[in-house]
C-alpha positions, 0 to 999 in steps of 0.5 A: 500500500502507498501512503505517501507520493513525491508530490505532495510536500512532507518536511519531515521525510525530508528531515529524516532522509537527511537525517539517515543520509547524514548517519544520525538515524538508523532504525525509522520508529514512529507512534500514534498516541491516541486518548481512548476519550472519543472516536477518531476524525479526519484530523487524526486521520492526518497523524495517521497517515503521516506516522504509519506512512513515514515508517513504511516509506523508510522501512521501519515501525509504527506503534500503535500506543493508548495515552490512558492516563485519564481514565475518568474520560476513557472507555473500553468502547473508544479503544475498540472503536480506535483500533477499527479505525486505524485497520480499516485506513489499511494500516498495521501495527507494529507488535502488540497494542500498546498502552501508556498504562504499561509504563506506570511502573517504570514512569513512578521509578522514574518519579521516585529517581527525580525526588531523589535527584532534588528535581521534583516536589509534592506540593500541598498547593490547591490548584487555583493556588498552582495558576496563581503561582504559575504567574502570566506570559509577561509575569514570572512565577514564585516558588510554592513555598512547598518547593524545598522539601527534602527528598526523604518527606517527598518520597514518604508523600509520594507513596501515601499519594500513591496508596490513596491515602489522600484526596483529589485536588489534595497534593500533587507532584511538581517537576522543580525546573524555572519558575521565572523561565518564559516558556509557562511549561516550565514552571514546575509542571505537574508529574502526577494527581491523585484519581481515586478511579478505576482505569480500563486497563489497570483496575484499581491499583493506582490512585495517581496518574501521570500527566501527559507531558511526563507520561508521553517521551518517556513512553516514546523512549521505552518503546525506542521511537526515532520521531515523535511527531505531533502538532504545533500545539505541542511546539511549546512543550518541546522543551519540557519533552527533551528535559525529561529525557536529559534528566532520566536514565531513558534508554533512548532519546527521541526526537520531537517534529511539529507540523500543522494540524488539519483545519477543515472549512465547514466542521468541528474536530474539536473532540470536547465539542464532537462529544457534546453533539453526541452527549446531546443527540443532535447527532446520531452517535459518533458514526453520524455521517455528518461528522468528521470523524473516521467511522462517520465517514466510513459510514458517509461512504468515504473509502480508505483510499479516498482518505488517504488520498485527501490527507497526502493531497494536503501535505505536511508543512510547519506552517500554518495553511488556513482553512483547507477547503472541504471541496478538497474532501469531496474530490478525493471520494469522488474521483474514487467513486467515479471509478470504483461505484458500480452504477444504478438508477434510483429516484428520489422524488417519483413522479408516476408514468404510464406508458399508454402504447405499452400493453399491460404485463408487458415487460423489457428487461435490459443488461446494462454495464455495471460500470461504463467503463468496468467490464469486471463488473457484473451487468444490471438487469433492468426492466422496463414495463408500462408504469415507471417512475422518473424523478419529478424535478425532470419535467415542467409544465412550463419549462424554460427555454433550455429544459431538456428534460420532459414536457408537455408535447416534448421528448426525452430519452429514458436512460438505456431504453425509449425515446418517450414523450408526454402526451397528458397530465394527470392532476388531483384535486389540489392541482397537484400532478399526480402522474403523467401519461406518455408514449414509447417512439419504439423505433429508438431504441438504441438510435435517435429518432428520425428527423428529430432532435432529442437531447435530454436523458433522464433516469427511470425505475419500473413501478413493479420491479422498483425497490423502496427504501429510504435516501438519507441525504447529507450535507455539511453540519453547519453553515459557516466556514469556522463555527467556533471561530467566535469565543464568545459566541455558540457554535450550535448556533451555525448548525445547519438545519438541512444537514439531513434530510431523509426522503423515500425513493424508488430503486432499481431491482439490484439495489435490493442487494445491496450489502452494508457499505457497499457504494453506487452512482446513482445516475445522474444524482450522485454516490450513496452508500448503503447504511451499514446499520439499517442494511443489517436490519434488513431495511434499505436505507442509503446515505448520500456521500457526495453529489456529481459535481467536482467543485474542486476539480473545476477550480484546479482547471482554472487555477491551470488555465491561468497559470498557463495564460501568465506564463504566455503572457 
């Protein structure tokens, strides 16, 4: 499998190539750190590709490691769900899962070796004590008046902090490094707090757990990670990473790279808000398909593919990129689709049809390709009968100048079969059209009717063999580009009340075989996969993954032709 492609730019593997040129790298070890506190999303999907794509490009490992040390967060389903996700990217991991929870052993010896060393303190401080004393950015810190307490008093509170014997928020342990340094992180950050919880993975056998920053290089080191990639958020902390290693027995000493994280235009990945549109059902879950995460996409109709195309597509750069355009997303999936989706003809909004010279129980059925340009795939029976349906946004009883599509005393072809054309309008009561009544031309089939013109093709299904079922048709969760740019503002107030809208549809008879997660053109409509939940409940239901138009694909044609006309020029 190919991650990664030349084109698209990544420093980092400039980095490391120069690194193993220079003989600064031997073996290429790098890790995915993912808190088992929510499902993953499209911005993990980046740390993703990047790190398991670094390794395989350079030959070497990724692993896949829990940073578990918040277990009033953190759930076994999450870790599950976790797992899945990073397979189903098509990526494997080096070894055993792994946990931050395997080191809690190894992490309070090296706690216990820093008290001894006089390089870190229990500290009695209240935590809004701690920020008092912690100073400001333009402030220096002062020392907590606990900072100097031997070793031997230290030690003696860290085993009682450990055992239980205090409360939360009670005492914690402090790393004693530069309360005046300017980088806040510094200034004596914490080791350890007091959790009277149970963790997932180790039961009740601690009571305190180190925090992520003492947790995270030293894992990295045990473990024998190369590179420790991460986000810019993390630059700052950079510092402090490489102090705990310089300052414990560690058997290797990684080394940190930053890049910028995922900004996507139109979505949230913030996981604290994701959960609260889960916690307050305004979304179905964490597989939603209206939200970025991965297993929401799968179930959307993304590809693995498809993601690992959009993630090398905007490549991995220090600086700050901006919004990166959604429309980038949706050409990823559909030029996947556009080759991969077998093709079917589904109608969203019937609109009956008689075909008045077609006799009753008269039936055509025709083999068409599964894909126009796929002969590995299966041919479609389709039959065609006197009752159809066509979608009603394809006829007018006005039409503009340039509706091709069908009309009163006008023609159309029906996709792979007749040239029709409607004769009458059938209205109810209300004046609403409730079918329209037609002729077959039944010398077109196949050939354009003699001495006429006819330009429009509209899609159809047969009222006796038409499947129904429901089309669940998705759009972006809210309406502004950055919802949550506004700090003062809240961002369930942009949520986009057309993000689903549900209809029920006709569809050809193999659609009825649609199996969960199985993917389609609907001609002439766009790609729909088959919802893996309902379709294991035996219902028919298809979540829209992305209309036919390319937005993107046509900005990129025009960014070429100007490029082209400048170079002229």
């Amino acid at each position: 499998m190919t991650t990664e492609t030349t084109s698209a730019p990544n420093f980092i593997r400039n980095q490391i190539r120069e690194e193993i040129e220079a003989g600064r790298t031997g073996k290429v070890v790098t890790r995915f750190p993912p808190e088992p506190n929510g499902f993953l999303h499209i911005g993990h999907a980046k740390s993703i590709c990047l790190n398991f794509g670094l390794a395989e490009h350079f030959g070497g490992d990724c692993h896949l490691r829990f940073d578990d040390t918040n277990p009033a967060k953190e759930e076994q389903a999450y870790i599950d769900a976790i797992k899945e996700d990073v397979s189903w990217l098509g990526f494997e991991w080096a070894g055993p899962v792994r946990f931050a929870s395997d080191y809690f052993d190894q992490l309070y010896a090296w706690a216990q070796h820093l008290v001894r060393e006089g390089k870190a303190y229990v500290d009695d401080l209240s935590p809004d004590e701690i920020r008092e004393y912690r100073g400001t950015l333009t402030e220096a810190g002062k020392p907590s008046p606990y900072r100097e307490r031997d070793a031997d008093e230290n030690l003696d509170l860290l085993e009682r902090m450990r055992v239980g014997e205090f409360a939360e928020g009670e005492k914690v342990l402090r790393a004693k490094i530069d309360m005046a340094s300017s980088n806040i992180n510094l200034r004596d950050p914490i080791l350890y707090r007091i959790r009277h919880a149970s963790h997932h993975q180790t039961g009740d056998t601690w009571k305190i757990y180190p925090s992520y920053d003492f947790t995270h290089g030293q894992s990295d080191a045990l473990e024998g990670v190369s590179h420790s990639v991460c986000t810019l958020e993390f630059e700052d902390h950079r510092p402090l990473y490489e102090w705990f290693l310089d300052n414990l027995p560690v058997p290797v000493t990684p080394r940190q790279i930053e890049f910028a994280r995922l900004n996507l235009n139109y979505t949230l990945t913030s996981k604290r808000k994701l959960k609260l549109l889960v916690d307050e059902q305004i979304v179905d879950g964490w597989d939603d398909p209206r939200l970025p995460t991965i297993s929401g996409m799968r179930r959307r109709g993304y590809t693995p593919g498809s993601i690992r195309k959009f993630c090398d597509m905007i490549g991995v750069t220090r600086a700050d990129g901006g919004l990166v355009d959604i429309a980038m997303l949706y050409h990823a999936i559909r030029s996947d689709l556009e080759d991969n989706a077998p093709r079917a003809m589904a109608v969203l909004k019937p609109l009956k049809v008689v075909l008045t010279n077609v006799p009753e129980g008269h039936e055509e059925v025709y083999e068409v390709p599964g894909h126009p340009a796929r002969e590995d795939m299966a041919v479609r029976r389709v039959p065609l009968t006197r009752e159809l349906y066509i979608d009603a946004d394809d006829f007018m009883e006005e039409p503009p100048k340039k509706f091709f599509r069908l009309a009163p005393g006008k023609e159309v072809r029906l996709r792979n079969s007749y040239v029709i054309c409607c004769d009458e309008v059938i209205k109810g009561e209300s004046g609403e059209i409730e079918e329209l009544r037609c002729s077959v031309d039944f010398d077109t089939l196949g050939k354009n009717p003699e001495g006429r013109k006819v330009k429009g093709v509209i899609h159809w299904v047969s009222a006796e063999h038409g499947v129904p079922m429901e089309v669940r048709l998705y759009d972006n969760l809210f309406q502004v580009e950055q919802p949550d740019k506004d700090k003062d503002a809240d961002f369930l107030d942009h949520l986009n009340p057309d993000s689903l809208i549900t209809v029920q549809a006709i569809g050809e008879p193999s659609l009825a075989e649609a199996t969960p997660e199985s993917r389609f053109q609907f001609e002439r409509v766009g790609y729909f996969c088959a919802d893996r939940h309902a379709c294991r409940d035996g219902k028919l239901v298809f979540n829209r993954t992305v209309g036919l138009k390319d937005g993107w694909a046509k900005v990129k044609k025009q960014e070429s032709q100007k490029t082209a006309q400048d170079n002229k020029g």
